[in-house]
C-alpha positions in Angstrom: 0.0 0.0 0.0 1.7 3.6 -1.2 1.5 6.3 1.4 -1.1 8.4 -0.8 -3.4 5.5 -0.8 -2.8 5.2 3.0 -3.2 8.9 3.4 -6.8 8.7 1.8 -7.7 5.8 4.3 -6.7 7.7 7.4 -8.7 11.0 6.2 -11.8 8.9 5.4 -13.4 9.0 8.9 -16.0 5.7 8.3 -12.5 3.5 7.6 -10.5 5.0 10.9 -14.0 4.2 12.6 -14.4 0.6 11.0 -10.8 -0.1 11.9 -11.4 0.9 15.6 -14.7 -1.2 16.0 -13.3 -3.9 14.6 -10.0 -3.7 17.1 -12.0 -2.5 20.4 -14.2 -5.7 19.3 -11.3 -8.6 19.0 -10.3 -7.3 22.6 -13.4 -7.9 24.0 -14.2 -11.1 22.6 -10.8 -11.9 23.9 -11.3 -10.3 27.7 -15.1 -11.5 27.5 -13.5 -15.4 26.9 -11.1 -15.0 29.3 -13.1 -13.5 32.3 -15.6 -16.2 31.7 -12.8 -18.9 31.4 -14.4 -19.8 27.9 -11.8 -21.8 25.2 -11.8 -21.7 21.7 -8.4 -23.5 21.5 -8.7 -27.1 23.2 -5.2 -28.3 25.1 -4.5 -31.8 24.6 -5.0 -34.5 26.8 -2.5 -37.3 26.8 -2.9 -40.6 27.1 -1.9 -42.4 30.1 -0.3 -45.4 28.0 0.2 -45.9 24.4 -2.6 -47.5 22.5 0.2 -50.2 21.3 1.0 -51.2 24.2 -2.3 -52.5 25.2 -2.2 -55.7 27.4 -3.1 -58.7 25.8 -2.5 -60.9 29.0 -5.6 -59.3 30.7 -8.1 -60.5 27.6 -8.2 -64.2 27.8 -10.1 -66.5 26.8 -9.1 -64.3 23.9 -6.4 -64.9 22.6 -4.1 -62.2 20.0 -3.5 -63.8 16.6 -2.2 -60.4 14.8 -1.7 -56.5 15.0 -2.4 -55.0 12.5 0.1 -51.7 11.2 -1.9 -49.7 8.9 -0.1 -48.1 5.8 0.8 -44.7 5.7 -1.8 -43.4 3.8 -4.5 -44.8 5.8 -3.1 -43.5 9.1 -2.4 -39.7 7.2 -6.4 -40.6 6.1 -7.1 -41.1 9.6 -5.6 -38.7 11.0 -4.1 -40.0 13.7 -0.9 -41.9 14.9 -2.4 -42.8 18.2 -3.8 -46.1 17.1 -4.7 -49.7 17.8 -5.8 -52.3 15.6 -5.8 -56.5 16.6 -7.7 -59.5 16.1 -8.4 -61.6 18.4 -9.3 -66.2 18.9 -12.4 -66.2 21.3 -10.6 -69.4 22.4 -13.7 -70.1 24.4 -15.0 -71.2 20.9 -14.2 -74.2 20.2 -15.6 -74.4 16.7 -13.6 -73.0 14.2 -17.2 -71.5 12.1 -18.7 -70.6 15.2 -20.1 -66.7 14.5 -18.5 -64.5 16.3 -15.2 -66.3 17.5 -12.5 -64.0 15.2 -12.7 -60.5 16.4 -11.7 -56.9 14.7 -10.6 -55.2 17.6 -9.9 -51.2 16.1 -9.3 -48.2 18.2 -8.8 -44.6 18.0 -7.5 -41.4 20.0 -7.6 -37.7 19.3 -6.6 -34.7 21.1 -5.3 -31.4 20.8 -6.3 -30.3 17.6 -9.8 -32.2 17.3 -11.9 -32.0 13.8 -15.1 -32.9 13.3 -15.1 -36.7 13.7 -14.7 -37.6 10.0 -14.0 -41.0 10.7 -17.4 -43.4 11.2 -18.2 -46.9 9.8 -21.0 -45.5 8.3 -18.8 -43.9 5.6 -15.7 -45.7 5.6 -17.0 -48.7 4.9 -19.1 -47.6 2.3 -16.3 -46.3 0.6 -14.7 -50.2 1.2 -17.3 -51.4 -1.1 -20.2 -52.5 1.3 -23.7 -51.8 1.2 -25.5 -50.1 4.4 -28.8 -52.4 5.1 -29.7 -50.7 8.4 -28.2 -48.9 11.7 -29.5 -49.0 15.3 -28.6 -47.4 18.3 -29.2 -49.4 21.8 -27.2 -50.3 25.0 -24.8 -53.2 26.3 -25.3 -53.9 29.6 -21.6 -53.9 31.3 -22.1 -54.4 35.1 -18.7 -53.5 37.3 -17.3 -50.8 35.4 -18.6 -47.3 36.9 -20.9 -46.7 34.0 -24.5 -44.7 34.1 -27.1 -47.7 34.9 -24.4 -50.1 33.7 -25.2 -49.1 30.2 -22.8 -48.5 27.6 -24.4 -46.8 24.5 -23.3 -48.5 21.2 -24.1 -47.8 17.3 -24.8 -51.2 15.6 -24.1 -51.1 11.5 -25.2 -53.9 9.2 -24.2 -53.9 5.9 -24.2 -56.3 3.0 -20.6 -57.6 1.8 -21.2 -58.0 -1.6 -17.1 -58.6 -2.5 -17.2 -62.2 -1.5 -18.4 -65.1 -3.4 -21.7 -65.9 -1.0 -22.5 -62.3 0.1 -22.9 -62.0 4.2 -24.5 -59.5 6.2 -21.9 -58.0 8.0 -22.5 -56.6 11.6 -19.7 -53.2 12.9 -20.0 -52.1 16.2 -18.7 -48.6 17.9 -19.0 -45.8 20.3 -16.7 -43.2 21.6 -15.2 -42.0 24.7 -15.3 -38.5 25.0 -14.6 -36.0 27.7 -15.3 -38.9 30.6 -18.2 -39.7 29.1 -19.7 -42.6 26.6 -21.6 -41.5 23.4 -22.8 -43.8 20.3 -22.6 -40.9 17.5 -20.5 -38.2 16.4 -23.1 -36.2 16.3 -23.0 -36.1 20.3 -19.3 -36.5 20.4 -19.4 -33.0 18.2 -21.6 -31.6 21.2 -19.7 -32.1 23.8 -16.5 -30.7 21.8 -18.2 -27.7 21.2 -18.6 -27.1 24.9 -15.9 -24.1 24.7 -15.9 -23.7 28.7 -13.7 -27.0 28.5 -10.1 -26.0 28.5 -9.4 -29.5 27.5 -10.5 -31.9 25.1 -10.4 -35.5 23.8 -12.4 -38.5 21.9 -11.2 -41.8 21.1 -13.4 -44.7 18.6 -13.5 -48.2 19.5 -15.2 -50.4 17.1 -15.5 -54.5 16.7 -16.5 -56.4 14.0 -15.8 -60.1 13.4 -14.1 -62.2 10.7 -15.1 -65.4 9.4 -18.7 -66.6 9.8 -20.7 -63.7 10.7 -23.4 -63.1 14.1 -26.7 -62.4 13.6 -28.0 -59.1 15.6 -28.5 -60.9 18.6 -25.3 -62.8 18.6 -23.6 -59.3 17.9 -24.4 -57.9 20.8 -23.9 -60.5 23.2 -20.9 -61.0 21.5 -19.5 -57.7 21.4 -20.8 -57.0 25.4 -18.3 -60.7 25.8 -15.4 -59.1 24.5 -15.9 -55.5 26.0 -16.0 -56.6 29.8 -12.4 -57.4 28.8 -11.0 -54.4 26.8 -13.1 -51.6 28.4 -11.4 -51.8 31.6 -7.9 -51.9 30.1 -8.6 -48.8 27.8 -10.2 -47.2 31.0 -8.1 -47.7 33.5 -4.7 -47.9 31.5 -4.7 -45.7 28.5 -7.5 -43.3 28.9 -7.5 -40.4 31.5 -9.7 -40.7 34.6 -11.2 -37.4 33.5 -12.7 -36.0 37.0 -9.5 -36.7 38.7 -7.9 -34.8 35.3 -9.3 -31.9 35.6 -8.9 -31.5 39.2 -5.4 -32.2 38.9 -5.1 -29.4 36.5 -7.2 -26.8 38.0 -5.0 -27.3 41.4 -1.9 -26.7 39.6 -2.9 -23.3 38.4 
């Protein structure tokens, strides 16, 4: 900008006005946030363990056949580094075609710089080729592990695997932890990240699915509730942050 253009702005009164509205009105939003301890910028919460170094000994009867290292791309795609991905023998099975008995065991963690929860079964699997035949969201009953009513709320996919040679309905389960607290869509995961009087901020995905001979719905969620009653308590007490005690700890240390 040339120093007659300038000159023009600063003698036109309605600019030197507009220019000091604007600036009187980024400090107040600013001082307004801060006196009412509102954040538009979330700090991260760290995990208390790495996802990949989840204890297997604590799962059995399941037993870990593989971990699964995603490519590059996918994990750039996802977004995040801070993942986990097994499969797990329900040795407890002892028929090899029994439904249920090879597990997908896939988890997720974000923090810090938190997006809108792109990543959902719904869609990714969609994009894998499968067909959406229905969606439900319900309850597991999970007795012994703090939660509201010892209810866990769960999204339940079905979709139709039309890839394979005798096409197989194919039942996904997920839910999130966010913030302390259990939701079954992004939708209410995006809520409770908007919640800008939270200084901190974090969400992590867990999802199972099964390999081999499918469940029916029933079966699913028997199946999944099985397998949860192991993992839940080693991603909650182990990895994830007991978020009360959290945010106590950092609102003493101010």
């Amino acid at each position: 900008m040339n120093k007659e253009i300038l000159k023009k702005l600063i003698a036109d009164k309605s600019f030197v006005i507009c220019t000091l509205v604007l600036l009187i009105s980024a400090l107040g939003v600013e001082s307004f946030a801060h006196a009412l301890k509102l954040h538009f910028v979330r700090a991260p919460v760290p995990l208390r363990k790495k996802l990949q170094d989840f204890d297997v000994s604590k799962m059995w009867p399941y037993k870990l056949i593989k971990t699964v290292k995603l490519d590059s791309e996918i994990v750039e795609a996802l977004g995040t580094k801070d993942y986990l991905q097994m499969i797990f023998d329900d040795t407890s099975m002892k028929d090899e075609n029994a439904p249920g008995k090879y597990v997908s065991f896939f988890v997720t963690y974000y923090t810090g710089s938190l997006d809108q929860v792109p990543h959902v079964p719904d869609v990714c699997y969609q994009g894998g080729g499968y067909d959406p035949i229905g969606s439900e969201n319900t309850y597991l009953t999970l007795p012994d592990l703090g939660l509201k009513n010892n209810k866990l709320p769960v999204r339940v996919l079905f979709f139709r695997d039309t890839k394979s040679l005798l096409p197989s309905v194919k039942p996904v389960v997920y839910f999130f932890s966010v913030n302390g607290k259990f939701e079954a869509t992004r939708n209410n995961v995006r809520l409770t990240l908007a919640d800008i009087r939270q200084r901190y901020a974090y969400f992590s995905k867990v999802e199972i699915a099964f390999l081999g001979v499918q469940p029916d719905k029933k079966q699913t969620l028997e199946l999944t509730a099985k397998f949860l009653k192991k993992a839940l308590p080693i991603l909650m007490h182990e990895h994830w942050q007991n978020w009360n005690k959290f945010i106590t700890q950092k609102h003493s240390s101010k």
